[in-house]
C-alpha positions as CSV (number, residue, x, y, z in Angstrom):
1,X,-30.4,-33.8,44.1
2,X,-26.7,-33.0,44.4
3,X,-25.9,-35.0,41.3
4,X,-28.9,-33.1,39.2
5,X,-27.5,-29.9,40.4
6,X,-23.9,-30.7,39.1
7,X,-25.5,-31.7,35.9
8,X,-27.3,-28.6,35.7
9,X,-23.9,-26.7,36.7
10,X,-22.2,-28.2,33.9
11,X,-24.7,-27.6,31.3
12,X,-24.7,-24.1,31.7
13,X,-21.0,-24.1,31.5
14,X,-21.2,-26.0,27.9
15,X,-23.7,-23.6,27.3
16,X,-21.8,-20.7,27.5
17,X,-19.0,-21.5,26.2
18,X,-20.3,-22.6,22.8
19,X,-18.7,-21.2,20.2
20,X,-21.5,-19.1,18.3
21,X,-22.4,-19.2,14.8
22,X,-23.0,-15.8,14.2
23,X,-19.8,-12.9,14.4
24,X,-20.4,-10.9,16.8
25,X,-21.3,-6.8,16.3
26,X,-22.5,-5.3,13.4
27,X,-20.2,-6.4,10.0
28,X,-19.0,-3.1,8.4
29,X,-17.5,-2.8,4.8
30,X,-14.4,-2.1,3.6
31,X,-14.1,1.9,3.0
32,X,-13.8,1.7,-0.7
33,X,-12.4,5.2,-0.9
34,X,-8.4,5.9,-1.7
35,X,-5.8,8.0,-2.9
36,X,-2.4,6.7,-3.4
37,X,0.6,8.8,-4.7
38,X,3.8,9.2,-4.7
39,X,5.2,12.6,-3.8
40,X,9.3,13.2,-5.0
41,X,8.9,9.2,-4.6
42,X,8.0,8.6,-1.2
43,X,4.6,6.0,-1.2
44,X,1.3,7.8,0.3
45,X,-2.1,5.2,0.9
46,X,-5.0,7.7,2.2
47,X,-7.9,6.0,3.5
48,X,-9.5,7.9,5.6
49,X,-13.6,7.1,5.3
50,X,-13.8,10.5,6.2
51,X,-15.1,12.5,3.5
52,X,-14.2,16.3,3.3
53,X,-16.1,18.3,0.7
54,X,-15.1,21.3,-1.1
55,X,-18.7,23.2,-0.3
56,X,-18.6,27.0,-0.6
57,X,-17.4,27.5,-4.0
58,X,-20.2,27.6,-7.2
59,X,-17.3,27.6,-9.4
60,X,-15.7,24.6,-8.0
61,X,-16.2,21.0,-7.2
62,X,-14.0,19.0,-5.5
63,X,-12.8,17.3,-2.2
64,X,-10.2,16.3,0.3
65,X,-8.9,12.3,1.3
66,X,-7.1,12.0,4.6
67,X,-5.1,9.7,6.3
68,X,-7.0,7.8,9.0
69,X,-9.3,10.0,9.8
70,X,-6.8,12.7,10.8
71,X,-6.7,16.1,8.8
72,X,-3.2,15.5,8.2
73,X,-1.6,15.1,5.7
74,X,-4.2,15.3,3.2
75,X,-4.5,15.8,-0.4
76,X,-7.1,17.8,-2.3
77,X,-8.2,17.3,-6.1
78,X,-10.8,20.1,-7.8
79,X,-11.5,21.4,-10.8
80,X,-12.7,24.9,-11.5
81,X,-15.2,25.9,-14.0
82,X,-15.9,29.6,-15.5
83,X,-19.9,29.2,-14.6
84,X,-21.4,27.5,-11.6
85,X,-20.7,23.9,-11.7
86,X,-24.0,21.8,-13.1
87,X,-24.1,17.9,-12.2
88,X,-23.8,17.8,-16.5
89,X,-20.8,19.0,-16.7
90,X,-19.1,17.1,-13.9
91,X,-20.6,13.9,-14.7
92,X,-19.3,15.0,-18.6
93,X,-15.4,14.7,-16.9
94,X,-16.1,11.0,-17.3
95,X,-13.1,9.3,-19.8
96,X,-11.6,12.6,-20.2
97,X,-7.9,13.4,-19.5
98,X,-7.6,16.9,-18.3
99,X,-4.1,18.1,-18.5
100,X,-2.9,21.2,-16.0
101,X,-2.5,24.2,-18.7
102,X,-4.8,26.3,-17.3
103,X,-7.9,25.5,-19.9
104,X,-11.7,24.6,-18.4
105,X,-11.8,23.2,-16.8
106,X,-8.7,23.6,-14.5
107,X,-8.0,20.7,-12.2
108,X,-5.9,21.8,-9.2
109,X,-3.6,19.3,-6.7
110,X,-3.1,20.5,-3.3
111,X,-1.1,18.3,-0.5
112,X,-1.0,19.1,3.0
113,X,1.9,17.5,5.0
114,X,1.2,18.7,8.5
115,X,-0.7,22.3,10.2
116,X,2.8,24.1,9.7
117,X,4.1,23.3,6.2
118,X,2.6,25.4,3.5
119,X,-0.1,24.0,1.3
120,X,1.6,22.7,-1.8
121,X,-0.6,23.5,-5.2
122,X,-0.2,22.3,-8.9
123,X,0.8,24.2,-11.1
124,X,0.1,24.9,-15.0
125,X,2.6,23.5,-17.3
126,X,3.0,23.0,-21.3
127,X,4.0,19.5,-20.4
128,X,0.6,17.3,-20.8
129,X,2.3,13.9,-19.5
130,X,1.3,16.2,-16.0
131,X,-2.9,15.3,-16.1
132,X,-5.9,13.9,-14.7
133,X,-7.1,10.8,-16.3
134,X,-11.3,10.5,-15.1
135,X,-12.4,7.1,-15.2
136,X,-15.9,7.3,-13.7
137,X,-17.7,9.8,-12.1
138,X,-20.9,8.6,-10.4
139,X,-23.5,10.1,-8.2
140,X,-23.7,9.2,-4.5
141,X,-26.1,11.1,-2.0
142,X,-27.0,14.7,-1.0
143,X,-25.6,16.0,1.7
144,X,-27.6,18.9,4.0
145,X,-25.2,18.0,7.2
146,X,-23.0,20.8,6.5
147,X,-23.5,25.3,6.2
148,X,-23.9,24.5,1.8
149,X,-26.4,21.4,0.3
150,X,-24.0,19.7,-1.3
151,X,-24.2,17.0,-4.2
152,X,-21.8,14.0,-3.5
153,X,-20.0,12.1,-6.0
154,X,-17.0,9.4,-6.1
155,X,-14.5,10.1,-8.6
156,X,-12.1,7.3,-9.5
157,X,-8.8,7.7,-12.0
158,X,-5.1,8.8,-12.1
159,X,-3.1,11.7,-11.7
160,X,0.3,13.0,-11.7
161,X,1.5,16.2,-11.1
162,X,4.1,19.6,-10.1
163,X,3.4,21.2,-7.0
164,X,4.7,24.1,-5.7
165,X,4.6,25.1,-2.3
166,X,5.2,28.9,-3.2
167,X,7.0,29.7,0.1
168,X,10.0,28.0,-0.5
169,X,10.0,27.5,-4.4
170,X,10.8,24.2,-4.0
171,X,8.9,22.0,-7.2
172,X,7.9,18.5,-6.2
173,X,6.2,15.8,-8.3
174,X,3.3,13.9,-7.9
175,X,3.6,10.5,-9.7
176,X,1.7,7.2,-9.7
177,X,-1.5,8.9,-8.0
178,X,-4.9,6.5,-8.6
179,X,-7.7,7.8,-6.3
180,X,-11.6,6.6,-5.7
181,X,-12.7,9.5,-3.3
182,X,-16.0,11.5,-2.9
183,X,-15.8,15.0,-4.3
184,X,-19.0,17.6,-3.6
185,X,-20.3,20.3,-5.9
186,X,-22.8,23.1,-4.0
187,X,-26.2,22.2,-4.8
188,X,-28.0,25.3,-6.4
């Protein structure tokens, strides 16, 4: 009895330490969304999986891409339309390069460093080297979680930039920026 009892011991003890087949948890994916930069040169990698919608503005459609989930620093891309945005005429940025010289529609920058630096915006200028390049715009989901219904869409190409922080007048440039974020328009 003594010796089947040991056997039985030690058969658990295989048991449970077998390696198991299967990872262990749920597997999640890779947040495909992005927005690298750089800003007067310094290298920014946002990845939050985080989205942040621009959602009380008929006239605009855009959104926000974090850092790790924090709201800090952040950048914001958006363009603004004369009429109440329609899914046409966002999904017709597709392949389009939209240069910042104040023409529909207007694309604006914004980059937040930290809660007490001043928003720093794009600004209009003859030079069209400074432009958004829109690879793909597709749709994603609708979102009713937040005050506006909004329509959600990932937006992938490159930027670059001025900014202006319009406190200090100091001009900075955005250069090498390629995002893949979500953007919202209000649903109407």
């Amino acid at each position: 009895m003594k010796q089947f009892i040991t056997l039985l011991l030690l058969s658990c003890l295989f048991v449970a330490c077998k390696k198991d087949d299967e990872p262990a948890g749920p597997v999640t994916p890779t947040n495909p969304y992005y927005f690298k930069f750089k800003l007067d040169g310094v290298s920014y990698d946002f990845r939050s999986g985080l989205a942040q919608y621009i959602s009380s503005d008929d006239y605009e459609a855009g959104g926000y891409q974090m850092q790790d989930g924090q709201i800090y620093p952040s950048i914001g891309l958006s363009f603004r339309f004369d009429t109440t945005v329609s899914e046409a005429q966002l999904l017709a940025l597709a392949g389009k390069t939209i240069p910042f010289n104040n023409t529909n529609p207007r694309p604006r920058i914004t980059f937040d460093e930290s809660i007490n630096a001043n928003t720093q915006w794009s600004i209009d200028t003859s030079n069209t080297a400074f432009n958004v390049k829109i690879s793909s715009i597709t749709y994603v989901k609708k979102d009713t979680s937040i005050f506006n219904i909004v329509d959600v869409y990932a937006i992938k190409g490159t930027c670059t930039a001025v900014v202006d922080d319009f406190g200090s007048g100091a001009v900075r440039t955005i250069s090498e920026g390629a995002f893949n974020f979500l953007i919202s328009r209000v649903k109407r």
